[in-house]
C-alpha positions, 0 to 999 in steps of 0.5 A: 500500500502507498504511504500516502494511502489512507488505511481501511477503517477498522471497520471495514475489517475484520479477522481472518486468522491472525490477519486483518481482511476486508469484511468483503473478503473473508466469505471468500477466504473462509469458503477457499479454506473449506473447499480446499479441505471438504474430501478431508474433513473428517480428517482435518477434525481428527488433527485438530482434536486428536479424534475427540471430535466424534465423541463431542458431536455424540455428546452434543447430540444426546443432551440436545433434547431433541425429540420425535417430531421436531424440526431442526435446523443444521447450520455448517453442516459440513459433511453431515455428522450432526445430520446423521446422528440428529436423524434416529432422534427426529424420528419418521415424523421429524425434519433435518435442514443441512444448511450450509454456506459452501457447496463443496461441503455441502455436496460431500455431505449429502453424498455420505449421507445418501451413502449410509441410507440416511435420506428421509426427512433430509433437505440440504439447502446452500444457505448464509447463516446471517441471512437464513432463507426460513420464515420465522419460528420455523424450527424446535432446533437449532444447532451449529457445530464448528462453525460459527467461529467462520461466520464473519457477522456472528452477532447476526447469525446468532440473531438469525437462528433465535428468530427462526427458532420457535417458542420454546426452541433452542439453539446450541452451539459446539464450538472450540473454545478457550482451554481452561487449566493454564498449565494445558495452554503451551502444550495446546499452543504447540500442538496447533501451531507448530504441529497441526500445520506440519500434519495438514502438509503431510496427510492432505498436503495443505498446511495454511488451512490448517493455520488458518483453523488454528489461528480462528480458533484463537479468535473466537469469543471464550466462553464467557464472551458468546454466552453474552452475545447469546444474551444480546441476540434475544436467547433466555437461559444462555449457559455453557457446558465445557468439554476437555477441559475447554477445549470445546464447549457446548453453548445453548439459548432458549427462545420464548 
């Protein structure tokens, strides 16, 4: 940039890992991200957690309460895990929207689910978390796994699916989060930084994903700071439940 250029006002910016971007850009750097990595998302979550990840989602799932008949909404449903653990809960009578802003995963999850057998009751819309395409009080249930630290406007996501949410709905959301015991936080530093990348290299031949996941991670709100967004996003009761010692953590917000 020419020294004699003014520079962007912070807000027209906002963070794409550790680095400033236009706010006008970072759907599009997310979205290169997620396509370059949507064949090897399984894989990307079991580098970063270590595998743990599918133990979260089935705990996520099953302190839902989610029930026969209900109406759930799916957002960043990526490759369809939260979907197919969702659908025996929901039941004959119960519907799944996968939504999900990047076609590549989009398509990924759809195919594996059809793959398993898992296709009634299932629809999968291509779809902005900031601007859901559904009318209000359209679902019991909203849920949002791993996804919410790429939103760009969260405070307006969040906004979104308390609207569409009907009374007496929830939202939940499964996020990392800020580690807890500070003796843990240099070993989980290295472990994103130096080693996370190095493996994203080497088994999917792509390591500034894999930075940039580290770094998003970093720049999510901790816990205390999403539950109070929740609050302000029009959620009653907004509580959080730590997992592995906050490394993730499930965030839930009632609509009434």
């Amino acid at each position: 940039m020419d020294e004699n250029t003014p520079p962007k006002p912070a807000s027209d910016l906002t963070h794409f890992g550790f680095r400033d971007v236009p706010l006008a850009d970072k759907q599009k750097l997310v979205g290169q991200v997620f396509s370059s990595v949507a064949q090897r998302y399984d894989l990307m979550n079991d580098l970063m957690s270590l595998g743990i990840h599918r133990v979260w989602k089935r705990y996520f799932v099953a302190t839902s309460g989610v029930k026969q008949g209900d109406r759930v909404l799916d957002l960043a449903g990526g490759t369809g895990d939260i979907a197919a653990l969702l659908h025996p809960r929901v039941g004959e009578r119960g519907a799944i929207v996968l939504g999900d802003i990047n076609d590549a995963m989009l398509r990924v999850g759809r195919d594996r689910l059809i793959d398993r057998g898992i296709v009634r009751g299932l629809e999968f819309v291509q779809m902005n978390a900031e601007a859901l395409p559904f009318p209000d009080a359209s679902f019991d249930l909203v849920t949002i796994a791993f996804g919410l630290r790429n939103v760009t406007d969260k405070p307006r996501a969040l906004a979104e699916m308390r609207r569409v949410l009907r009374p007496g709905g929830r939202a939940l959301v499964l996020e990392f989060s800020e580690v807890q015991p500070k003796w843990f936080r240099p070993i989980y530093d290295f472990h994103s930084f130096r080693v996370l990348p190095r493996l994203g290299r080497l088994f999917a031949g792509d390591a500034d994903s894999y930075q940039y996941l580290a770094e998003s991670i970093r720049k999510h709100p901790p816990q205390e700071q999403l539950k109070g967004m929740m609050s302000e996003a029009g959620f009653e009761r907004c509580d959080y439940r730590n997992l592995s010692g906050g490394i993730v953590a499930i965030h839930s917000g009632h609509a009434v």
